[in-house]
N, C-alpha and C positions, 0 to 999 in steps of 0.2 A: 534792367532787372525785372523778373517778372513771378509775383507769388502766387499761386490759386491755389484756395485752399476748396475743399472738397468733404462730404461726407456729413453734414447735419442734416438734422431733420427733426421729427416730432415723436418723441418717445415719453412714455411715462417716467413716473418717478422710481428710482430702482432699476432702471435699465437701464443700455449700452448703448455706446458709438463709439464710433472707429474714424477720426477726422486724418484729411489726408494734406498734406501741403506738398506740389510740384514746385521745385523753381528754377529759375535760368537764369543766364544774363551773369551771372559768378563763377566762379571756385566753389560749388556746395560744401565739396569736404573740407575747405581750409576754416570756415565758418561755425561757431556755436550756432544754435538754432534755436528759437525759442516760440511759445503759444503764450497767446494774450485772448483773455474776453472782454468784451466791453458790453455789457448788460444796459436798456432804455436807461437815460437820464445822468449815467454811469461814467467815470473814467475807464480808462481804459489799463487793464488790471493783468499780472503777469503772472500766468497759473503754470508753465513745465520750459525747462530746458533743458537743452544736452549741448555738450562740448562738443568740438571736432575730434579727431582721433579717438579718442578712450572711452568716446562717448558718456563722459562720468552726466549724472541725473541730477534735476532739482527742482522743487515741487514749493506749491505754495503750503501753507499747510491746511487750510481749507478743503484739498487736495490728496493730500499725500495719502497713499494705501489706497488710493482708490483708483486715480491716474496714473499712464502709461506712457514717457512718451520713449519714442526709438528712432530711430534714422534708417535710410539705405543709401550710400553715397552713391550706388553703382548706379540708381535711379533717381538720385537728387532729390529725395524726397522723405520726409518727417512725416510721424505719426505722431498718433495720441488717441492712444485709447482709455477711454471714460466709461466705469463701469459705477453703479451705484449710484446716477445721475440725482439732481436733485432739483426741485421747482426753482430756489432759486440760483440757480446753474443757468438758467435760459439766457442765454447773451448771444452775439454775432465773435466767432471766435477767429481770430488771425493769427498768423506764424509770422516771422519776421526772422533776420539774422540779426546774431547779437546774445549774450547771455543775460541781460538785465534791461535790455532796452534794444527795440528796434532798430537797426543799423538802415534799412534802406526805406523806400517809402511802401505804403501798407496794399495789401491786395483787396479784395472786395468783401475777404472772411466768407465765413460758410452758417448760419443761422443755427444756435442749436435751441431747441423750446423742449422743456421737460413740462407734462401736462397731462394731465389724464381727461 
C-alpha cells in the first residue's frame, strides 16, 4: 500500500489549498477514505472523510463549512480542499483508509503552514 499525499505549502491566513492523496496497493473504491493533521507536539487529529460508494461527508467541526473533501475512484485519489485556512491549521496533513482511524500505515503527509 502506498499513500502520497500532495499539495501543501505556505499560504496566508484566509487562503486556500487543494491537498491531493494518490494511492495504491488496494481496492480504492471499496475503502472510506479519510484526512488527518498532526500539528508540532500534536496527536494526530482526524479533520474529513468520505465513504466509498455514496461518498456521504464528515468533517471535524473545527472544520466544517470551510473543508472539502471528495474522491475520484477512476484515479484512486482524495481530495480536500481548504478554504479559509487558519494559523493554527499548520500541521503535516495525511490521508489514510478508514472512516475514523487509519486502516493502513501512514505516508510521508504533505506540510501545510498558514502564515503571513
Amino acid at each position: 500500500v502506498q499513500l502520497v499525499e500532495s499539495g501543501g505549502g505556505l499560504v496566508q491566513p484566509g487562503g486556500f489549498l487543494r491537498l491531493s492523496c494518490a494511492a495504491s496497493g488496494f481496492i480504492f473504491s471499496n475503502y472510506d477514505m479519510s484526512w488527518y493533521r498532526q500539528a508540532p507536539g500534536m496527536g494526530r487529529e482526524l479533520v474529513a472523510a468520505i465513504t466509498s460508494l455514496r461518498g456521504k461527508t464528515n468533517y471535524a467541526d473545527s472544520v466544517k463549512g470551510r473543508f472539502t473533501t471528495s474522491r475520484a475512484d477512476a484515479e484512486n485519489t482524495v481530495y480536500l480542499q481548504m478554504n479559509n485556512l487558519k494559523p493554527a491549521e499548520t500541521a503535516v496533513y495525511y490521508c489514510n483508509a478508514g472512516w475514523t482511524a487509519g486502516i493502513f500505515g501512514w505516508g510521508q503527509g504533505t506540510q501545510v503552514t498558514v502564515s503571513s
